[in-house]
C-alpha positions as CSV (number, residue, x, y, z in Angstrom):
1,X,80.4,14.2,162.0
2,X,78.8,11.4,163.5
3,X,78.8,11.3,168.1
4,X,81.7,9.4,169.6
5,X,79.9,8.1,171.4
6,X,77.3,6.4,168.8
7,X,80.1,5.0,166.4
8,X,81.6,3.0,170.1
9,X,77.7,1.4,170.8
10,X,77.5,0.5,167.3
11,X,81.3,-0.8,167.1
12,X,80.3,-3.0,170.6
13,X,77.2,-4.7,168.8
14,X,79.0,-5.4,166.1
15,X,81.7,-7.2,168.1
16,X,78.8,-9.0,170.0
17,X,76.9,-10.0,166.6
18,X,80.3,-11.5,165.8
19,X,81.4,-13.9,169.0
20,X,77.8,-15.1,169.2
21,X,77.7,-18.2,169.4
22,X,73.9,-19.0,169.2
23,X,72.3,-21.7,171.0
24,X,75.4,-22.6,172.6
25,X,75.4,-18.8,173.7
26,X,74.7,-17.8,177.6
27,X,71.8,-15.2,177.2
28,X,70.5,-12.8,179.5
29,X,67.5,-14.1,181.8
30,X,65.3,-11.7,180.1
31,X,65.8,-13.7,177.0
32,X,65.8,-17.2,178.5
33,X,62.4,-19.2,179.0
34,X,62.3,-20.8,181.8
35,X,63.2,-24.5,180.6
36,X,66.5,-23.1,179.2
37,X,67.0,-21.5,182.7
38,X,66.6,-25.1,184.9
39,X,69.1,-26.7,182.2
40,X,71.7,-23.6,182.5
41,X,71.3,-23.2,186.3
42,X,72.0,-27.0,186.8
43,X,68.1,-28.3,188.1
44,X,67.1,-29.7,185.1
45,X,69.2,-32.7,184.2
46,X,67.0,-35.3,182.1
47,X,65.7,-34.4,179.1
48,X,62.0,-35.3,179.7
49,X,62.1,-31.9,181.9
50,X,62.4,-33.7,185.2
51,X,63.6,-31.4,188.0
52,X,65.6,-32.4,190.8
53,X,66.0,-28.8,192.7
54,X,62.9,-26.4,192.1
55,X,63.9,-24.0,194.3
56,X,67.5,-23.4,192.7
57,X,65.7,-21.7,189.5
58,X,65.3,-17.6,190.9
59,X,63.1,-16.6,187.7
60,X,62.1,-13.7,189.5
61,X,65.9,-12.2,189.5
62,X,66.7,-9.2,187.0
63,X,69.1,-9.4,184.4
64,X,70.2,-6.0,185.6
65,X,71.0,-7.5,188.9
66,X,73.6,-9.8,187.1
67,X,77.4,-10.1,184.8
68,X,77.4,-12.5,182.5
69,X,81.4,-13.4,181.7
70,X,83.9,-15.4,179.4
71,X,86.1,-17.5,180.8
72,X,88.6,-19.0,178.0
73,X,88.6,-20.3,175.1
74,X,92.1,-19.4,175.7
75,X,92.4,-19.6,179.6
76,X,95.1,-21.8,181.1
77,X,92.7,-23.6,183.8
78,X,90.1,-24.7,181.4
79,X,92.5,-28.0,180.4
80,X,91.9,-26.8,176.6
81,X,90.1,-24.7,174.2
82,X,87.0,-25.0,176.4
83,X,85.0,-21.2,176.9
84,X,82.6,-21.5,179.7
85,X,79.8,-18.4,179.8
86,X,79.0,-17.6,183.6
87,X,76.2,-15.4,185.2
88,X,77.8,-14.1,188.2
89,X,76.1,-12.2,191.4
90,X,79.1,-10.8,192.3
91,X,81.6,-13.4,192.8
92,X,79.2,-16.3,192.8
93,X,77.7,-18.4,190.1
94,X,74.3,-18.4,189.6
95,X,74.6,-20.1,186.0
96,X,77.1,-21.7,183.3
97,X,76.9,-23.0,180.1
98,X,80.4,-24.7,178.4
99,X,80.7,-23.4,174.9
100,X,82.6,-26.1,173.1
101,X,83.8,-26.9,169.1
102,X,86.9,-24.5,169.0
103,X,89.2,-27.7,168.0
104,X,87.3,-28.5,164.7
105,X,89.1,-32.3,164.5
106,X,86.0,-33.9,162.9
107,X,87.3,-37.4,163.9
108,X,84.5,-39.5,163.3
109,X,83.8,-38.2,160.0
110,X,87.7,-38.7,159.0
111,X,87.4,-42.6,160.2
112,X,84.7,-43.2,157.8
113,X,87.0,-42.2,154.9
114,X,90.5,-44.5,156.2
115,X,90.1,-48.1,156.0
116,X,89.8,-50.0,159.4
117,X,93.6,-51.0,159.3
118,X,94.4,-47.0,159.3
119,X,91.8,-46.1,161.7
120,X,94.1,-46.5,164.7
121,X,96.2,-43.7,164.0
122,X,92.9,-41.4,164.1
123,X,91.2,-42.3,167.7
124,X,94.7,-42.4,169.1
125,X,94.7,-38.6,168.9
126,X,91.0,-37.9,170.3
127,X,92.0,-39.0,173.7
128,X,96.2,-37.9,173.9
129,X,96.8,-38.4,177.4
130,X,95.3,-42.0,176.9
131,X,95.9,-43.1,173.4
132,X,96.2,-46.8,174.2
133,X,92.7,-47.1,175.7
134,X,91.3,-45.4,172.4
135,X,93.0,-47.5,170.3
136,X,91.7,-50.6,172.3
137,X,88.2,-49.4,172.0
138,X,88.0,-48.8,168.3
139,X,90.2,-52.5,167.7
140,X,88.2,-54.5,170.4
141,X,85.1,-52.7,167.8
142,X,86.6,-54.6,164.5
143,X,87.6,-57.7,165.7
144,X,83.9,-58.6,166.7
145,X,82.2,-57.4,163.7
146,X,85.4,-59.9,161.7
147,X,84.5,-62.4,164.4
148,X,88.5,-63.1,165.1
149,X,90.3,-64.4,168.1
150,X,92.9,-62.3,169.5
151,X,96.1,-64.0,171.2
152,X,96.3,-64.4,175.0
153,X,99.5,-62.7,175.0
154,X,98.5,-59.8,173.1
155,X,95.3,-59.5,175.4
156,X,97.9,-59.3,177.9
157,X,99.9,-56.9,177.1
158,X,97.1,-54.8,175.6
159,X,95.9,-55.1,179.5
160,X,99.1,-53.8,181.0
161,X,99.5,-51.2,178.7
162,X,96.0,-49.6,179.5
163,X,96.9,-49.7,182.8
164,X,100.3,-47.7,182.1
165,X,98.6,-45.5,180.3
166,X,95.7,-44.7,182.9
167,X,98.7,-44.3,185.9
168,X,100.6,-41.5,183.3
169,X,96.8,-40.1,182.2
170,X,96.4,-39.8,186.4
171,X,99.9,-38.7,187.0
172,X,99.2,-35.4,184.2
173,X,96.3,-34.6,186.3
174,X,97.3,-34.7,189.5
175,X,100.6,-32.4,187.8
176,X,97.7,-29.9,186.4
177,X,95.2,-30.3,189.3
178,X,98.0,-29.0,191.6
179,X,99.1,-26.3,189.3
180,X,95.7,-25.1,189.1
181,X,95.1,-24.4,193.3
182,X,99.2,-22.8,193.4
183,X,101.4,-26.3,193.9
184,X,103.7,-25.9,191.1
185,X,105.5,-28.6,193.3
186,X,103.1,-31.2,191.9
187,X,103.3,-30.0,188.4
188,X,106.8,-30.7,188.6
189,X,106.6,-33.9,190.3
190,X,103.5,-35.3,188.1
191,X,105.3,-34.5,184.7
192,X,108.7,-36.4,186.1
193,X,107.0,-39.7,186.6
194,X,104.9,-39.3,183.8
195,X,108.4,-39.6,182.2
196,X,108.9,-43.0,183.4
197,X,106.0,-44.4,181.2
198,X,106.6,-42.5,178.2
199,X,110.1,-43.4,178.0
200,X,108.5,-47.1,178.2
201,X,106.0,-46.3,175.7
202,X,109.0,-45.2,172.5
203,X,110.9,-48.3,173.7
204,X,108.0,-50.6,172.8
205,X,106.1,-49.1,170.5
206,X,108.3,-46.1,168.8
207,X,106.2,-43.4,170.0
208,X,105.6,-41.3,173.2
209,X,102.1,-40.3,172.9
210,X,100.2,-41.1,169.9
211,X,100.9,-44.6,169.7
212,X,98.7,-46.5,167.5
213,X,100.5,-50.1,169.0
214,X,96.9,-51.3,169.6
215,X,95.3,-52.7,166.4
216,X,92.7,-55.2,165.1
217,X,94.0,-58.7,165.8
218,X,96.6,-57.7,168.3
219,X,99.3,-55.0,169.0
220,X,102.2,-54.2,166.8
221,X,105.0,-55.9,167.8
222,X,106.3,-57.5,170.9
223,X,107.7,-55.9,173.9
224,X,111.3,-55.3,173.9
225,X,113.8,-57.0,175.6
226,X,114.5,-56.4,179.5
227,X,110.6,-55.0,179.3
228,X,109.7,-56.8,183.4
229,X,112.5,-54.8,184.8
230,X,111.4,-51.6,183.1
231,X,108.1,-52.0,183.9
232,X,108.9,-53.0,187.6
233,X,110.6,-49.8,188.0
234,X,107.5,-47.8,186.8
235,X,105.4,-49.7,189.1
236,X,107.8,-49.2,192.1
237,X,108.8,-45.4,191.7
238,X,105.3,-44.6,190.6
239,X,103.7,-46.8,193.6
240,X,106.0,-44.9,196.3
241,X,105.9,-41.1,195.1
242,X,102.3,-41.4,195.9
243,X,103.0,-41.6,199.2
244,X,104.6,-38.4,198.8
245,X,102.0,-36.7,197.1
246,X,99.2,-37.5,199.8
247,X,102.1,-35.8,201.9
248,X,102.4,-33.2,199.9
249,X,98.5,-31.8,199.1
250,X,96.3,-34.2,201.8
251,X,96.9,-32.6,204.8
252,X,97.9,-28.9,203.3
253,X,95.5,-26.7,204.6
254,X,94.8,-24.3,201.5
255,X,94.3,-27.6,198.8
256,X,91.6,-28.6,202.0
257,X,89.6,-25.8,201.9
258,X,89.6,-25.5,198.1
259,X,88.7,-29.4,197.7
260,X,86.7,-30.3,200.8
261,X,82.9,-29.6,199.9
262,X,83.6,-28.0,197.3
263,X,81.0,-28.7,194.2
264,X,79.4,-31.8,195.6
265,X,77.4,-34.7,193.3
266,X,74.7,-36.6,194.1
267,X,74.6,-40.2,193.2
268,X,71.3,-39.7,191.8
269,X,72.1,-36.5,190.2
270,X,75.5,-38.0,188.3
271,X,73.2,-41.0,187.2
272,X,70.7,-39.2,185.6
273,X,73.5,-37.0,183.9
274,X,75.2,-40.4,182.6
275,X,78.4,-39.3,184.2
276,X,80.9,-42.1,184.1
277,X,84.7,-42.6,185.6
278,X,85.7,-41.0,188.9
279,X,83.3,-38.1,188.4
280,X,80.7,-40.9,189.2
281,X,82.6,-42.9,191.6
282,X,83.2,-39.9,193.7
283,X,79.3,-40.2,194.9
284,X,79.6,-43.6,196.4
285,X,78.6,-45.5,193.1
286,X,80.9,-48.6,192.1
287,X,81.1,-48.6,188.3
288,X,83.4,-49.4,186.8
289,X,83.2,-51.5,183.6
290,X,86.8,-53.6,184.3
291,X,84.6,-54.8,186.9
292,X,81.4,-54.4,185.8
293,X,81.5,-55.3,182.5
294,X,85.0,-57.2,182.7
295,X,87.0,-57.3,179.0
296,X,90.5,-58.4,178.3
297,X,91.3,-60.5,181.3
298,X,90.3,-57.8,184.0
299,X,88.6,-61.4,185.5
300,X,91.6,-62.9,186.4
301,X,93.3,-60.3,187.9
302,X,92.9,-58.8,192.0
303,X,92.2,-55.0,192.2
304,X,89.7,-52.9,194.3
305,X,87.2,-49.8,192.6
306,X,87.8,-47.0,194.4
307,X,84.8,-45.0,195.6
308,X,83.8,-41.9,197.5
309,X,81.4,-40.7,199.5
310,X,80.5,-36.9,199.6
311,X,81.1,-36.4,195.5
312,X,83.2,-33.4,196.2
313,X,86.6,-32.6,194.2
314,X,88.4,-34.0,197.3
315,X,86.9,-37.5,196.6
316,X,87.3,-36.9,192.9
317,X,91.4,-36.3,194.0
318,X,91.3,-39.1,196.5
319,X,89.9,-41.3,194.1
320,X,92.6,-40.9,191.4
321,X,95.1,-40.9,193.6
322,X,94.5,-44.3,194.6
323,X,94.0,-45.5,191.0
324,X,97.7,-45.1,190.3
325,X,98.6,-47.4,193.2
326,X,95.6,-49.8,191.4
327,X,96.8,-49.4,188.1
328,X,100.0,-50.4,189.4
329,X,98.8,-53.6,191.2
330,X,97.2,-54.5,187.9
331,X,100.4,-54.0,186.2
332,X,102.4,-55.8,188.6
333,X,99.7,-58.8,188.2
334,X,100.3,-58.7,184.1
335,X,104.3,-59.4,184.4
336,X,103.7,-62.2,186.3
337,X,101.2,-63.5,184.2
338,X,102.2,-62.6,180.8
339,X,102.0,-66.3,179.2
340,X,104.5,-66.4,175.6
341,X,103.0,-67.0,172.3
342,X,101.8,-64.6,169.2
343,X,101.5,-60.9,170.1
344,X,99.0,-60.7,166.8
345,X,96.5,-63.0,165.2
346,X,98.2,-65.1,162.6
347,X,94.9,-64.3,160.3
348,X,96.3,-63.5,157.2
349,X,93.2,-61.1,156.6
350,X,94.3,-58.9,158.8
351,X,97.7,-59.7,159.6
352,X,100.5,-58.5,157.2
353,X,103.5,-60.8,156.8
354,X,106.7,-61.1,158.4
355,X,108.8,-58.4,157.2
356,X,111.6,-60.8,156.2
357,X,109.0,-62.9,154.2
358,X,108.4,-59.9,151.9
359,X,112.2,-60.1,150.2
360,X,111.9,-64.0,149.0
361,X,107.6,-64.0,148.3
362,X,105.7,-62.2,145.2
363,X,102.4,-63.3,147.2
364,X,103.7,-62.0,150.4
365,X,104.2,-58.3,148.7
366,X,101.2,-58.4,147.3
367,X,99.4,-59.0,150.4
368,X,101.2,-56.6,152.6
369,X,101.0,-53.9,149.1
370,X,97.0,-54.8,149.2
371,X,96.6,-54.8,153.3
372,X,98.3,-51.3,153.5
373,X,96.9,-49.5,150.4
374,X,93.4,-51.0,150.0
375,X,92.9,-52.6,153.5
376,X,90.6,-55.5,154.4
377,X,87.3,-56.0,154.1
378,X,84.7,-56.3,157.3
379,X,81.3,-58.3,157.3
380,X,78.6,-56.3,157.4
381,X,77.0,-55.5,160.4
382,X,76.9,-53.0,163.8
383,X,78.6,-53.2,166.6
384,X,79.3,-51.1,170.2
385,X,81.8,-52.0,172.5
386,X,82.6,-50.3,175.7
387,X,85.9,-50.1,178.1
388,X,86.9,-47.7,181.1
389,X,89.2,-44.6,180.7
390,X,90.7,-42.2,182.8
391,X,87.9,-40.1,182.5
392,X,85.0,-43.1,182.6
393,X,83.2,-45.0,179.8
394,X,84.5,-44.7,176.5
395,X,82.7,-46.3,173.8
396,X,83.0,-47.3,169.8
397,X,80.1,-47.8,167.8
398,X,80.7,-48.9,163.9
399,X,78.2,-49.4,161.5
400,X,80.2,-51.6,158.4
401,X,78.3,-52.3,154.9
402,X,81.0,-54.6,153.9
403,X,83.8,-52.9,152.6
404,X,87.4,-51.9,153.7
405,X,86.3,-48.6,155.4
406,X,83.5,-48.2,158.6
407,X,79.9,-46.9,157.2
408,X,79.5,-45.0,160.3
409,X,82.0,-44.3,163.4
410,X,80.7,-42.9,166.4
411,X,82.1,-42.4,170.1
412,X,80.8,-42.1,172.7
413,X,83.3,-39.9,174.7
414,X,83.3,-39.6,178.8
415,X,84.8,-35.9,178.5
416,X,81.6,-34.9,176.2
417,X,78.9,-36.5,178.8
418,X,80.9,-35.6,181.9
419,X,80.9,-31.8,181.1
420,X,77.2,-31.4,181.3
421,X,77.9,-31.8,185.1
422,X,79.2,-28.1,185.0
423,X,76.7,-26.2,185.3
424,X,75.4,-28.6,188.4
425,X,79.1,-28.8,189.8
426,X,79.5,-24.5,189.5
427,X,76.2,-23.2,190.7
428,X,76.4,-21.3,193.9
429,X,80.1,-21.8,194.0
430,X,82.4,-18.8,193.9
431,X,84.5,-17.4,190.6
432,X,87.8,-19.5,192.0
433,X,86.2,-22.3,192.5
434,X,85.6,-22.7,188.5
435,X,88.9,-23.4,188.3
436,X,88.5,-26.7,190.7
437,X,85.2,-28.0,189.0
438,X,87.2,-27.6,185.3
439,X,90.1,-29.8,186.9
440,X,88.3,-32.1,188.8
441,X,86.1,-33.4,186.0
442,X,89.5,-33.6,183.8
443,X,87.8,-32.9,180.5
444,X,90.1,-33.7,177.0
445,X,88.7,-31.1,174.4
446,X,90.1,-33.6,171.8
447,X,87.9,-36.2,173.1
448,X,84.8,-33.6,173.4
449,X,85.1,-31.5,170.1
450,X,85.8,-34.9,167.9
C-alpha cells in the first residue's frame, strides 16, 4: 500500500496540471525571466521593453519568501468572471497578472456570420450596462462604409440616448463601487435610479437592457409619446440624488482612507498603457473623444470633461460622479433641441417599409422578406470608427468584401486595454485594496472576453 502521504503530493500536482492556465498563468519568480517580471510587477508598460520604474523589479527576492494566490473567477468584487493571480509578501502585492477568457462569447467571430442588419443584437450584449453606445459604434461603422446620411432627428435621439445610458452605466457603478468598501446604502440607492432609465429604455424601445434600438440608418422607431416629461424627470431625480451621494461617501471617513491615494496613475504611465475613459482622465489628461473627436452633434451642445489630478480611485469616483450631473446637462440640451423629421433614413436599401405598407404591396413584402432574411449588401471596403463609453474609447473596425455579412469585425474594447493598468494600479498596495483597483477601473468581462 502506497504512503498517504505520496498519493496527497501526487493528487495536488495533478490538480495544479489541471487549472494551469499557461502563459496567462502567474509563475513563481524562479520560473520568470526577468522581462516577464517588469510586465507582471507593473514597470514595464510598452512593448519595446521601455521601463518606467527600475527600481520596483526585486529580482533578487526568493520565491520561498512569497504566496502566490487566486482571487475569483468566481469572487463577488471582481465585477465578473475575472481571476486575478497575486504574489503577496504578506498582505502586500508585489505582483498581479488578470487571467481572463472564462465567458467564452466569441462575439466578433459570431458578427462575421449575421448579416449587418442583425449585427445589432450581437454588440449590444458585449457591453450590457451600455448597450446603446455599442450599438452606435458598430451602426455609425456601416453607414460609412454604405456612404448614407442619417436623419438629424435620429442623430438626436441617438445622442440623448447615449447619454441616458452612460448616467444608468455610472449610477450601477457607483451602486457596486459602494458595495464593494461596506455602503450597501449606495447599492441600494444606485440600483433605484438606475430604475428610472430603464423603465425609459422598455417604453421606447421594448427592452430594458439589451436594446438593439440603434441601427444602420437610424434607430428603430420614434420616441413615445409624453417622452420630454419622462426624460425631464430622469434628468431632475438623477441630477439631485447626486447631491446626496457626495453626502453620503465624500466626506465619510472609512470611503476616504480607502480612496484617497490609493493606487495612483501617472499621466504618462496611463498613456503609454492606452488607457482611455475616466481611468485616464483621473491623471489630469482631457480626452475625451465627444470633445476631442466630436460625432453626433456633441458640437452643438455645452458640457465640461471632467478631469483629475492625483489618478487615484478618489478622482476615478469624483470623476464619475460628476459625469452623471454632465450626462444629464447633455440630456437636458437634446429635449430642447430635438428638431421633428424621420427617426430612420428613408433609403430603401436599408430601411424596411412601413409595416402598414406590407398588407396592400407584393414589392413591399418582398423587400422587407429579403431585408430580414438575406440582409443588404455593403460596398466593399474598411472602416474604424470610434465613440466614448463609460469606460473610455470604444471602437468598431469592419473589414466588408461586398456582401450582406462583415469580412472581419473587430473591437476595440476600453475594459480589455484598461485592465492591463492592474498590475500598475495593485503593486505595493495591500490585499483589500484589490478590491478598490477592480472597481475603480469598472472592467465589463463581456466587453473583455468578446
Amino acid at each position: 500500500m502506497s504512503d498517504p502521504t505520496v498519493r496527497v503530493a501526487e493528487r495536488l500536482d495533478i490538480l495544479a496540471a489541471e487549472t494551469s492556465e499557461g502563459a496567462q498563468g502567474l509563475q513563481p519568480r524562479s520560473k520568470t525571466n526577468k522581462d516577464e517580471l517588469g510586465r507582471e510587477v507593473g514597470a514595464v508598460l510598452r512593448l519595446d521593453g521601455h521601463t518606467f520604474d527600475p527600481n520596483a523589479v526585486d529580482f533578487e527576492r526568493r520565491t520561498d519568501e512569497t504566496m502566490i494566490i487566486n482571487m475569483g473567477p468566481q469572487h463577488p468584487s471582481t465585477h465578473g468572471v475575472l481571476r486575478l493571480m497575486l504574489e503577496l509578501d504578506g498582505e502586500f502585492v508585489l505582483r498581479t497578472k488578470s487571467v481572463i477568457g472564462y465567458l467564452h462569447t466569441g462575439m466578433e467571430k459570431t458578427g462575421e456570420e449575421l448579416s449587418y442588419a442583425q449585427g445589432g443584437t450581437n454588440v449590444t450584449r458585449m457591453d450590457y450596462l451600455s448597450p446603446v453606445i455599442n450599438e452606435l459604434c458598430y451602426s455609425m461603422a456601416v453607414e460609412t462604409l454604405l456612404g448614407i446620411e442619417v436623419p438629424e432627428r435620429a442623430t438626436w435621439i441617438r445622442m440623448m440616448m447615449s447619454e441616458l445610458n452612460r448616467m444608468s452605466s455610472h449610477l450601477v457603478w457607483m451602486a457596486t463601487n459602494g458595495m464593494d468598501l461596506g455602503s450597501s446604502s449606495m447599492m441600494i440607492y444606485g440600483l433605484r435610479e438606475r430604475e428610472l432609465i430603464l423603465a425609459f429604455f422598455e417604453k421606447t424601445a421594448g427592452m430594458r437592457l439589451n436594446l438593439n434600438y440603434v441601427r444602420p440608418g437610424g434607430v428603430a422607431a420614434d420616441l413615445p409619446d409624453g417622452w420630454e416629461d419622462d426624460v425631464l424627470v430622469i434628468c431632475d431625480t438623477i441630477y439631485e440624488r447626486t447631491f446626496e451621494y457626495d453626502q453620503l461617501l465624500t466626506g465619510q471617513p472609512i470611503f476616504r482612507q480607502r480612496m484617497i491615494g490609493v493606487a495612483p496613475l501617472m499621466a504618462e504611465e496611463a498613456l503609454a498603457l492606452g488607457v482611455t475613459g475616466p481611468l485616464l482622465r483621473s491623471t489630469g489628461v482631457a480626452w475625451d473623444l465627444r470633445r476631442s473627436m466630436p460625432y453626433l452633434a456633441y458640437d452643438q451642445v455645452d458640457f465640461d470633461v471632467i478631469v483629475g489630478t492625483y489618478g487615484d480611485n478618489f478622482d476615478r469616483y469624483a470623476i464619475r460622479l460628476n459625469e452623471i450631473r454632465e450626462s444629464s446637462r447633455i440630456v437636458r440640451q437634446c429635449i430642447e433641441k430635438m428638431p421633428s423629421g424621420d427617426y430612420r433614413t428613408q433609403d430603401p436599401k436599408v430601411t424596411p417599409p412601413p409595416r402598414a405598407r406590407i398588407d396592400e404591396s407584393m414589392e413591399a413584402l418582398i423587400h422587407h422578406f429579403k431585408l430580414f432574411t438575406e440582409g443588404f449588401y455593403v460596398p466593399a471596403g474598411e472602416v474604424y470608427t470610434s465613440v466614448e463609453s463609460p469606460r473610455g474609447e470604444l471602437g468598431c473596425y469592419i473589414v466588408s468584401d461586398g456582401g450582406p455579412k462583415p469580412y472581419r469585425i473587430h473591437v476595440r474594447a476600453p475594459s480589455f486595454v484598461n485592465l492591463q493598468a492592474v498590475p500598475l494600479l495593485m503593486r505595493g498596495g495591500s490585499l483589500s485594496d484589490t478590491i478598490t483597483v477592480i472597481s475603480t477601473v469598472d472592467p465589463v468581462m463581456g466587453e473583455v472576453d468578446r
